[in-house]
KOLNU-614842 format. One record per atom (N, C-alpha, C): atom name; x, y, z. Coordinates in steps of 0.02 Angstrom, whole numbers, m for minus. Layout:
<atomo->CA; east->X; north->Y; up->Z>;
...
This chain:
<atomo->N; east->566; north->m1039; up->5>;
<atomo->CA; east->560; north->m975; up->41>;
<atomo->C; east->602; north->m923; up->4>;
<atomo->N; east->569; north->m892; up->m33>;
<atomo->CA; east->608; north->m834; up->m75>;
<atomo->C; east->626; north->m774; up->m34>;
<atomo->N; east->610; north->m759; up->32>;
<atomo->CA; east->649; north->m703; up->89>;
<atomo->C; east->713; north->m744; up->93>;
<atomo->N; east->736; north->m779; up->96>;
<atomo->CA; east->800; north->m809; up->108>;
<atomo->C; east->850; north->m769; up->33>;
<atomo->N; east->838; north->m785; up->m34>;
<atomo->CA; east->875; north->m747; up->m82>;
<atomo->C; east->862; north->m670; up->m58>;
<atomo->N; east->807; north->m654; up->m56>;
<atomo->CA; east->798; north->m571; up->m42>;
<atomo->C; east->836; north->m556; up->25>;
<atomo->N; east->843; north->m578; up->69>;
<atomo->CA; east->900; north->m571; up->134>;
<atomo->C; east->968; north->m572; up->106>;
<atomo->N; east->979; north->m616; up->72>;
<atomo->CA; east->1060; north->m611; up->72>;
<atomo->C; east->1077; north->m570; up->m31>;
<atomo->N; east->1025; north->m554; up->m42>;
<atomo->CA; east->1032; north->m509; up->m76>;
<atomo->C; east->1032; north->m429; up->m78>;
<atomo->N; east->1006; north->m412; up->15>;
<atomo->CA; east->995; north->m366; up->56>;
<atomo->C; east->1067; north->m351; up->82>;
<atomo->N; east->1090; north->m409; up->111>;
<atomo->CA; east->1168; north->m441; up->132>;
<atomo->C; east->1232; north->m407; up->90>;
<atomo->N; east->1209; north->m434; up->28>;
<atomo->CA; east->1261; north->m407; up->m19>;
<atomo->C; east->1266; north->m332; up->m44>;
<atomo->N; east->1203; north->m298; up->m42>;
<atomo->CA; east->1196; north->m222; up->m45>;
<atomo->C; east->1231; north->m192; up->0>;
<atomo->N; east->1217; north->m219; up->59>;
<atomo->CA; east->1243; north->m178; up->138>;
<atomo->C; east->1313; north->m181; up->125>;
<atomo->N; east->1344; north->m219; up->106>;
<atomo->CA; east->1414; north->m248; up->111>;
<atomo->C; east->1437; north->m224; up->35>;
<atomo->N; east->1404; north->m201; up->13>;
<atomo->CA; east->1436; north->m155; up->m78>;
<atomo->C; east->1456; north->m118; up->m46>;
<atomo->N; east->1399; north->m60; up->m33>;
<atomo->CA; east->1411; north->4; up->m6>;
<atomo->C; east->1444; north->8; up->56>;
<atomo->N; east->1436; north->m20; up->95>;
<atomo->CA; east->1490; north->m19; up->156>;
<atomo->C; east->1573; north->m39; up->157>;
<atomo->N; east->1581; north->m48; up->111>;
<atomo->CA; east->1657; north->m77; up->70>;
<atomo->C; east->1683; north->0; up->28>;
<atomo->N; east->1617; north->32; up->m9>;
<atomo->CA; east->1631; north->83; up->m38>;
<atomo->C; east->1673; north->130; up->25>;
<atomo->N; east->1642; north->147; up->55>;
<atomo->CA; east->1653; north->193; up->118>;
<atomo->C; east->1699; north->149; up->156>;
<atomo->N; east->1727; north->111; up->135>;
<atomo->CA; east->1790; north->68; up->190>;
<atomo->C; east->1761; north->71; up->265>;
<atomo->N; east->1712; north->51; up->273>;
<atomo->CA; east->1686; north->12; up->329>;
<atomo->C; east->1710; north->m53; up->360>;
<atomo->N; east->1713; north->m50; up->408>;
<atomo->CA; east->1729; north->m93; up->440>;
<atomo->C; east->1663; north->m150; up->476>;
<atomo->N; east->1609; north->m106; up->468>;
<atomo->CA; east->1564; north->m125; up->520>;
<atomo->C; east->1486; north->m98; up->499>;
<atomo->N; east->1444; north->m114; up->464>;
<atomo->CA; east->1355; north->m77; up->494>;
<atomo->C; east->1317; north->m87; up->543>;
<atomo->N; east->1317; north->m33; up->583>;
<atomo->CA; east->1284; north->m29; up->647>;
<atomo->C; east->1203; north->m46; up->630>;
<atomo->N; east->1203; north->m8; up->580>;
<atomo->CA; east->1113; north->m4; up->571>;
<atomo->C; east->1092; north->m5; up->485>;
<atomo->N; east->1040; north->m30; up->470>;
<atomo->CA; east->1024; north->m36; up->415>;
<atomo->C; east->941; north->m43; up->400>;
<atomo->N; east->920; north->22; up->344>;
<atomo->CA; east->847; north->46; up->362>;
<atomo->C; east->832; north->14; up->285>;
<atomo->N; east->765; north->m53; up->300>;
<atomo->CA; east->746; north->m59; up->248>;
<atomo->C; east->670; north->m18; up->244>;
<atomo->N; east->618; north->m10; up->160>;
<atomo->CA; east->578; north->30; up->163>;
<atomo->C; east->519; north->m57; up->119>;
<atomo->N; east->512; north->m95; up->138>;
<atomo->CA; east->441; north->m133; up->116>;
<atomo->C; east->379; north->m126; up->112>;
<atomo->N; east->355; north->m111; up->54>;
<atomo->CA; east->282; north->m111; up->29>;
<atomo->C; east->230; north->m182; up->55>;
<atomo->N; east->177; north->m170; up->94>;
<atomo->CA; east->131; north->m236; up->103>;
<atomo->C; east->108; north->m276; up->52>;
<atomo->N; east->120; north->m255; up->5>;
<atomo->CA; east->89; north->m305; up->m48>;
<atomo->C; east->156; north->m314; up->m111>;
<atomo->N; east->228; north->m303; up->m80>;
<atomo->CA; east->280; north->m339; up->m114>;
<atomo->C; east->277; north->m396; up->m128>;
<atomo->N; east->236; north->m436; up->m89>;
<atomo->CA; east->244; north->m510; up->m86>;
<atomo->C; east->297; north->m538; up->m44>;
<atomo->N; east->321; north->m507; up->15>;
<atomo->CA; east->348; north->m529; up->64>;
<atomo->C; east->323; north->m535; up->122>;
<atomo->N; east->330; north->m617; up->147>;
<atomo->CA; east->314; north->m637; up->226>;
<atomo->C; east->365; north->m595; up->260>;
<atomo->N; east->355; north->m527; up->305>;
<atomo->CA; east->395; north->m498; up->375>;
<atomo->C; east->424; north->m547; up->418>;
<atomo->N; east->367; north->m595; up->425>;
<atomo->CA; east->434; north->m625; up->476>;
<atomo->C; east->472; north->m679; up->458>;
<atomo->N; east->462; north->m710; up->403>;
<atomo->CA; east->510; north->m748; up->365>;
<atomo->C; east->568; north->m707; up->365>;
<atomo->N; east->572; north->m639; up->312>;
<atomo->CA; east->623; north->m610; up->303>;
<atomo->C; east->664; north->m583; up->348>;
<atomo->N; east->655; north->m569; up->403>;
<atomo->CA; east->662; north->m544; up->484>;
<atomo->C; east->704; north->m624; up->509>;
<atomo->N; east->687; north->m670; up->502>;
<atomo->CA; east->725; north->m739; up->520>;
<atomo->C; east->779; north->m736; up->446>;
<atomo->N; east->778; north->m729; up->390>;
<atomo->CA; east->804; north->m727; up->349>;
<atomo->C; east->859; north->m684; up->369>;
<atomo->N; east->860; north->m634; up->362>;
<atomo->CA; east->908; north->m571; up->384>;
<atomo->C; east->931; north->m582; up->438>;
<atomo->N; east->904; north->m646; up->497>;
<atomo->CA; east->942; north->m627; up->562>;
<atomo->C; east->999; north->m686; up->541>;
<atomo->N; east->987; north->m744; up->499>;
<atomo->CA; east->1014; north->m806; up->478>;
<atomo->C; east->1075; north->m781; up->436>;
<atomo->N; east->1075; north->m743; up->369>;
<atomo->CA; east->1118; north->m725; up->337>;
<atomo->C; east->1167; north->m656; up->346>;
<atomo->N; east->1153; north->m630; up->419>;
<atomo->CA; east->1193; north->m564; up->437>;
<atomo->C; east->1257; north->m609; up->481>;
<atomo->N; east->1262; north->m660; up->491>;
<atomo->CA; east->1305; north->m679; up->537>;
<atomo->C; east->1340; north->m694; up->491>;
<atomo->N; east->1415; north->m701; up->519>;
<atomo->CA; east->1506; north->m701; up->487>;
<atomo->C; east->1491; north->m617; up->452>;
<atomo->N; east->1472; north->m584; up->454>;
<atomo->CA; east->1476; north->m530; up->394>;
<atomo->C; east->1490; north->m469; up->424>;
<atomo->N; east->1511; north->m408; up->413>;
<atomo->CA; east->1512; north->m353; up->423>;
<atomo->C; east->1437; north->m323; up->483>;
<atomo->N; east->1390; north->m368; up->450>;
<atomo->CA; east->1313; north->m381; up->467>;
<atomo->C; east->1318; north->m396; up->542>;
<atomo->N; east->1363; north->m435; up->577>;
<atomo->CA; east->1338; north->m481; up->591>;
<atomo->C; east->1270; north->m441; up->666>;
<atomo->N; east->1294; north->m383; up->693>;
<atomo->CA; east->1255; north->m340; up->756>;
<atomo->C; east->1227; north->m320; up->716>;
<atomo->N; east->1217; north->m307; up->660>;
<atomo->CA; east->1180; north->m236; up->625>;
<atomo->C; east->1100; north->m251; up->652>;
<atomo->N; east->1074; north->m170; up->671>;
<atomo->CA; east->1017; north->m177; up->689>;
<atomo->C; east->986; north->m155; up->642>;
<atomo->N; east->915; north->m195; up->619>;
<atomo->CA; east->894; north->m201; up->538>;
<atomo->C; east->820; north->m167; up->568>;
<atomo->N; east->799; north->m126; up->534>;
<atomo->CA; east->737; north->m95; up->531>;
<atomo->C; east->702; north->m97; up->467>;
<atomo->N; east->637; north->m123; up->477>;
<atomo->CA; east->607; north->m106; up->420>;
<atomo->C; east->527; north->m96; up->420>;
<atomo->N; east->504; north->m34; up->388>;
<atomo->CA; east->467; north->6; up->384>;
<atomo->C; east->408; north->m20; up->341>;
<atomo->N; east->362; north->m51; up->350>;
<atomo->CA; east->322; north->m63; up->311>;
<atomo->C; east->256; north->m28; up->295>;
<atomo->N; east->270; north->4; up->224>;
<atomo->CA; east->241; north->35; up->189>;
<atomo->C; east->153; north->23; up->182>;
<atomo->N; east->130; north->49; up->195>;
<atomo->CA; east->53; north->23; up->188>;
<atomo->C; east->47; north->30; up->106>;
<atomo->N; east->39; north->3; up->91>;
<atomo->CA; east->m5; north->8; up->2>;
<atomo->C; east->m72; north->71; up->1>;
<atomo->N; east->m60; north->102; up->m43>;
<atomo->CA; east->m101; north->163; up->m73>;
<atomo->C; east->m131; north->152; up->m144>;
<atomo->N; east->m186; north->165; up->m155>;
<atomo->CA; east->m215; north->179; up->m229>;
<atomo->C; east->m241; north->240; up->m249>;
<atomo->N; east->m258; north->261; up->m298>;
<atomo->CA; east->m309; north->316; up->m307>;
<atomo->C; east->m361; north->291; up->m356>;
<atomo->N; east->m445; north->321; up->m340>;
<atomo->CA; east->m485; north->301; up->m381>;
<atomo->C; east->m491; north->337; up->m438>;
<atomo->N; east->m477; north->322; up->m495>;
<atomo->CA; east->m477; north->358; up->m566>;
<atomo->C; east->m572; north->400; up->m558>;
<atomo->N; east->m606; north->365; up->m531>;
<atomo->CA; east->m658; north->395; up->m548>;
<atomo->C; east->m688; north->458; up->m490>;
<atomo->N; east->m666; north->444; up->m437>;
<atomo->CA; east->m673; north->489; up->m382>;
<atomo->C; east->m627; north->531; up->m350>;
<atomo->N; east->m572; north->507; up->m385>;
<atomo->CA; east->m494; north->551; up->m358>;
<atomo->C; east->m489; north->520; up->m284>;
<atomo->N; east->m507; north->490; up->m248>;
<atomo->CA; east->m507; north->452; up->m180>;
<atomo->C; east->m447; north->437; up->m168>;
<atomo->N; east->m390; north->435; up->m138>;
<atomo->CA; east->m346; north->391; up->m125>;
<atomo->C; east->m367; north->364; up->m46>;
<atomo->N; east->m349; north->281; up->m49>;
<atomo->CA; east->m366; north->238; up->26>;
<atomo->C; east->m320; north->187; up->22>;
<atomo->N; east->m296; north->163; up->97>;
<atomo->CA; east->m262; north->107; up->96>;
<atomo->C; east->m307; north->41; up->58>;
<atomo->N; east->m262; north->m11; up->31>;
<atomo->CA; east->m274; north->m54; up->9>;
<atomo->C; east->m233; north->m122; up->48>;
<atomo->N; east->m278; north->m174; up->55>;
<atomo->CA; east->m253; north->m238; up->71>;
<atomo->C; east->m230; north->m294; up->18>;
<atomo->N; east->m271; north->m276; up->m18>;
<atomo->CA; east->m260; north->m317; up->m85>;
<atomo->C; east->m256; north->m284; up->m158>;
<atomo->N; east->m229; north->m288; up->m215>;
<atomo->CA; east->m211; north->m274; up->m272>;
<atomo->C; east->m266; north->m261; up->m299>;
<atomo->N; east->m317; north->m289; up->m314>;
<atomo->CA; east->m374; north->m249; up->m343>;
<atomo->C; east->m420; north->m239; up->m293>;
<atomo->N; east->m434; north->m200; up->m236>;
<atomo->CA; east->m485; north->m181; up->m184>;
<atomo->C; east->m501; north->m107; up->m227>;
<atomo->N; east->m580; north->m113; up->m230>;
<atomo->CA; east->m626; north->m94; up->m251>;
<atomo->C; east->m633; north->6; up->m230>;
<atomo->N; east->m612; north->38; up->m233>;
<atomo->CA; east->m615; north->94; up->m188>;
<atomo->C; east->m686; north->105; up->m133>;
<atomo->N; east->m652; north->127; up->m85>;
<atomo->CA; east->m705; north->132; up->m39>;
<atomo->C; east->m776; north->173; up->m56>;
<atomo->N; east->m768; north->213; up->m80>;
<atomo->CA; east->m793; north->263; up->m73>;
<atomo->C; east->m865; north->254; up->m130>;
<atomo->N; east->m831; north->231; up->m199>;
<atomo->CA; east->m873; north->240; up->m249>;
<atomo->C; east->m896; north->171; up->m301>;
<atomo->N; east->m849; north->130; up->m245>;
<atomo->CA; east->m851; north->62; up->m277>;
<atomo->C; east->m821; north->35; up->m332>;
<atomo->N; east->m779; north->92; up->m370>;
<atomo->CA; east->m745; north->73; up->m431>;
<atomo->C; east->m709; north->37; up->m437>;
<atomo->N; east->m679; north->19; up->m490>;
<atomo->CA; east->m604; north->m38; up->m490>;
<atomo->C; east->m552; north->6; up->m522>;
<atomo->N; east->m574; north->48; up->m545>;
<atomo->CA; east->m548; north->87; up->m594>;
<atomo->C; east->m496; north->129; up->m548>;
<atomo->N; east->m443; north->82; up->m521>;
<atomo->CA; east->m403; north->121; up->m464>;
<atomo->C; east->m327; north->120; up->m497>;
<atomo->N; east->m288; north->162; up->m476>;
<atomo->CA; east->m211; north->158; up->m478>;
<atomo->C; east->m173; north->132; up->m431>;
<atomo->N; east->m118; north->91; up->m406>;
<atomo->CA; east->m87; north->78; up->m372>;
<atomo->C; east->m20; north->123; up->m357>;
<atomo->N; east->m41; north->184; up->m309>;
<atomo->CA; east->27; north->227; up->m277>;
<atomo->C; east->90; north->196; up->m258>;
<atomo->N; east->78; north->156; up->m223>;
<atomo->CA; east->132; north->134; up->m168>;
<atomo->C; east->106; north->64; up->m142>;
<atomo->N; east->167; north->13; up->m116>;
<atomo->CA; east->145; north->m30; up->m65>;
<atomo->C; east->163; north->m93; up->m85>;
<atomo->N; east->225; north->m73; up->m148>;
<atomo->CA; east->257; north->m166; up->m198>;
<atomo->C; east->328; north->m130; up->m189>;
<atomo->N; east->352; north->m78; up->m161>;
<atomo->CA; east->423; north->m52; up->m139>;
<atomo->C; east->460; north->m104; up->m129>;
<atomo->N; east->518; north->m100; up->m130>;
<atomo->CA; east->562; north->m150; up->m78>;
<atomo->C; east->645; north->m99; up->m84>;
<atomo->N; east->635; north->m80; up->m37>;
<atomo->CA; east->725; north->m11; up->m56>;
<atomo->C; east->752; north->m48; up->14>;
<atomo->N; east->836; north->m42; up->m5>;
<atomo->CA; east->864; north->m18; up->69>;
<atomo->C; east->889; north->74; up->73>;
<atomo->N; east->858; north->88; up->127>;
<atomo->CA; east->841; north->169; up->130>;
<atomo->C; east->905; north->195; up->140>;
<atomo->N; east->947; north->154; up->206>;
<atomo->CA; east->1004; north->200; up->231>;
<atomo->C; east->1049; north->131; up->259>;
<atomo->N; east->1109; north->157; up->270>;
<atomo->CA; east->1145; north->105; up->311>;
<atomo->C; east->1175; north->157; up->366>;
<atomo->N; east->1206; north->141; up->434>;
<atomo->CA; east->1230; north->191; up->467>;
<atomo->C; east->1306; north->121; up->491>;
<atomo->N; east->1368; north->168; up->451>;
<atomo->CA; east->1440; north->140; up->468>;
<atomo->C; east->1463; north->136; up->491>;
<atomo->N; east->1541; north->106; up->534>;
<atomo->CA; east->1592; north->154; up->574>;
<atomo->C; east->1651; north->108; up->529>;
């Protein structure tokens, strides 16, 4: 289960920057995930709830925003959500698409005291 490294590599970000700012504590912490990162949500969601405990982490309320995936069709200028990595554009049937958005993986914000 590779959300388990990506959790407590999430873990260790929160706890860089929250050390920077001499924190004591993150109340809140906003992640931004793309649908087609290649992450199971609720693996990582059990992941993050498993590796926030003993830590600065341990209440932090974890949000995360999942990004719908975007393309544009090179041949129709179309942009449409996508489910999968090469989906066909709606519109004109091409393949001939770009991938905008939707393989993200950021942490957006943390909120301290």
């Amino acid at each position: 289960m590779h959300e388990m490294s990506i959790a407590e590599s999430i873990i260790e970000i929160a706890e860089e920057y929250a050390a920077k700012e001499n924190a004591k504590v993150v109340t809140e912490l906003d992640l931004s995930i793309g649908t087609l990162a290649g992450i199971e949500f609720e693996s990582l969601e059990f992941a993050l709830e498993t590796c926030k405990n003993g830590t600065i982490l341990q209440n932090t309320i974890i949000n995360i925003d999942k990004v719908k995936a975007k393309a544009k069709c090179f041949d129709c200028n179309l942009e449409f959500e996508v489910e999968h990595l090469f989906d066909a554009c709606p519109h004109c049937k091409s393949y001939s698409t770009q991938l905008l958005c939707g393989k993200e993986m950021q942490v957006k914000s943390l909120l301290v005291d």
